[in-house]
N, C-alpha and C positions, 0 to 999 in steps of 0.2 A: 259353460262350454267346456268341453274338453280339454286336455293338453296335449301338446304333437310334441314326441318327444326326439327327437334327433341325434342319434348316438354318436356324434364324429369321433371315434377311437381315430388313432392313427391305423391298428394294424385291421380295422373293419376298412377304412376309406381303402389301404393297400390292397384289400384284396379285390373289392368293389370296383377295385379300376382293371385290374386283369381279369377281370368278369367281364366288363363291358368291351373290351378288344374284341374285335368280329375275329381274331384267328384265334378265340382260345375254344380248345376241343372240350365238346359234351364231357369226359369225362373230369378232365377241371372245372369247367364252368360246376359241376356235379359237385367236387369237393371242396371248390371253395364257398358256394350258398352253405354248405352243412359247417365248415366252419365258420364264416358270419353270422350263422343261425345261434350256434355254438356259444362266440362271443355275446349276442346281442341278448342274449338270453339271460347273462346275469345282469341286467340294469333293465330289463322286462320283469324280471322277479325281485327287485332289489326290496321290494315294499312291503314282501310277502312277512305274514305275523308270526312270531316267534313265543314261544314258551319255555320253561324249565323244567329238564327232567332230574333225576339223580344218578349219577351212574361212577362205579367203581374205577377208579384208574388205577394203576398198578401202583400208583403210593397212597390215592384214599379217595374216599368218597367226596362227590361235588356234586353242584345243581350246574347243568351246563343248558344253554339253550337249543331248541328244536324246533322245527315248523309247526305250527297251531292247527293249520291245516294239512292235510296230507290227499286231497282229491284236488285234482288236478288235470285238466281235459285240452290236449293239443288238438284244433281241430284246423284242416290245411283245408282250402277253397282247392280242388282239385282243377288240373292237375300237377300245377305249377309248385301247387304249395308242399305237395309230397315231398319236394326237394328240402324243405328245411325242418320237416319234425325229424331227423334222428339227431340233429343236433342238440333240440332241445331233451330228450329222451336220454343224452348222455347226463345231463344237470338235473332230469326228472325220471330216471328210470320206471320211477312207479307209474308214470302218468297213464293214464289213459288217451287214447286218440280218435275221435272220433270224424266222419268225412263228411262234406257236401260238397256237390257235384255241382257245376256251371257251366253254359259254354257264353260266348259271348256272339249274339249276333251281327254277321259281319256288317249286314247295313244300316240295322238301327244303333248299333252298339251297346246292345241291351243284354245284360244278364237274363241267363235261361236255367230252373233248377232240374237235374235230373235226377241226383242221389241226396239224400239224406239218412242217416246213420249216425247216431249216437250211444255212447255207451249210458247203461241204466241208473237213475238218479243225477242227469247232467247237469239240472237246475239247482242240483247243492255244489256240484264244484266250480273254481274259479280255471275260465275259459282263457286259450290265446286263441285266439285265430288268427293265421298266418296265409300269407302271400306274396310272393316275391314282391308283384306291382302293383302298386297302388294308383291306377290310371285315371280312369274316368268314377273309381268308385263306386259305382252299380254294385259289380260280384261282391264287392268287400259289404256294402251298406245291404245289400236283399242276403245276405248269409247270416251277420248280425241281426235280422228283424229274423227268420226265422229262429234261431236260437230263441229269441225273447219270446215268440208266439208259444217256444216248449216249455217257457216256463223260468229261462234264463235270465241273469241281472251280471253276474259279476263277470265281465267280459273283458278284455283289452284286444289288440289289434297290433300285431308286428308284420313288417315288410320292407322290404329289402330298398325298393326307390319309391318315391310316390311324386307326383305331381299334385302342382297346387288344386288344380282342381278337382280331383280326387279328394284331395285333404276336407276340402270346404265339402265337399257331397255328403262327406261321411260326419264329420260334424254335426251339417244342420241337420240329416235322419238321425243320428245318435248320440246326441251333445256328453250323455254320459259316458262315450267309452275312447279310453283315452289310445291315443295313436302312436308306435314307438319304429324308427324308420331309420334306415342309415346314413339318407341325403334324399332330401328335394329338389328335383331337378326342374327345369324350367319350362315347360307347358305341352301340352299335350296337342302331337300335328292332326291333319282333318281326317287321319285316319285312327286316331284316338290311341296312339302309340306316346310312349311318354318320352321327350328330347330334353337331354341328347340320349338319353336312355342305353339298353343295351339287348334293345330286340324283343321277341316274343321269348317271354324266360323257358313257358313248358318245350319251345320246338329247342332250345338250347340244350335244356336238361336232357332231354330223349333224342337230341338228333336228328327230329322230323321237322318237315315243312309244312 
């Protein structure tokens, strides 16, 4: 089974709670996902494989350590998710980003794909897929199966709240990809919003209703 990993920093929970305030404006709500994204982004990579190069420093030569890997593909569940790859783009400048496209139907509460886009040779690099909410789990669990359909294995999964139920969906569809969250909140109402939550994230990000 996977592991759900739960980042409670102090300065991720402080910001995660002025996120969740109904009067905080699109464009905070805005900068502060990109700085939780930002934070959560070094204990989302903490694992990442390290090598030795050699390299001159101004008093002498040394073998210093450097990433083993350097392909690296941020891909955001749109639209919500757009909101936190620049964060990690500051920690990964190189990366690659790749998108798929969901909506969620309102009455069944079903993931629907429209876009997919990835950048060339995605099943040799190691993937985040990112999404603020982790709710019912659908979008998160039908975006990780396609990946895998392209040809993908090395995946993880970052998001910003997730509900328990969401956590168990994506498990038992993907027991190997492990889950990295900044608090689990406590269940999901009949309208499959996640409580006490902090709203629909994309109509937060953009403004819209």
């Amino acid at each position: 089974m996977s592991e759900i990993h739960v980042l409670d920093h102090p300065l991720i929970a402080d910001k995660l709670t002025r996120m969740r305030r109904k009067d905080t404006s699109s464009q905070d709500f805005r900068s502060l996902l990109h700085e939780i994204s930002l934070l959560m982004g070094y204990e989302v990579t903490r694992d990442f494989e390290t090598t030795t190069t050699t390299v001159e420093t101004p008093i002498c030569m040394g073998e210093f350590p450097v990433l083993k890997e350097t392909f690296f593909t941020i891909v955001p569940i749109l639209r919500a998710g757009i909101g936190m790859v620049d964060g990690l783009l500051e920690l990964m400048p190189s990366a690659h980003v790749g998108h798929i496209g969901l909506y969620r139907d309102e009455s069944t509460h079903q993931a629907i794909e429209y876009y997919y886009k990835m950048p060339n040779g995605v099943e040799r690099s190691t993937i985040i897929v990112v999404d603020p909410m982790l709710a019912t789990g659908g979008s998160a669990a039908d975006a990780i199966e396609d990946l895998k359909k392209h040809g993908c294995s090395n995946i993880r999964l970052m998001n910003l709240l997730a509900a328990p139920e969401g956590v168990k969906a994506v498990q038992e569809r993907h027991p190997d990809v492990d889950i990295y969250v900044a608090a689990i909140d406590e269940h999901l109402n009949k309208e499959a919003y996640i409580v006490p939550g902090l709203g629909d994230a994309g109509d937060r990000l953009f403004g819209t209703k």
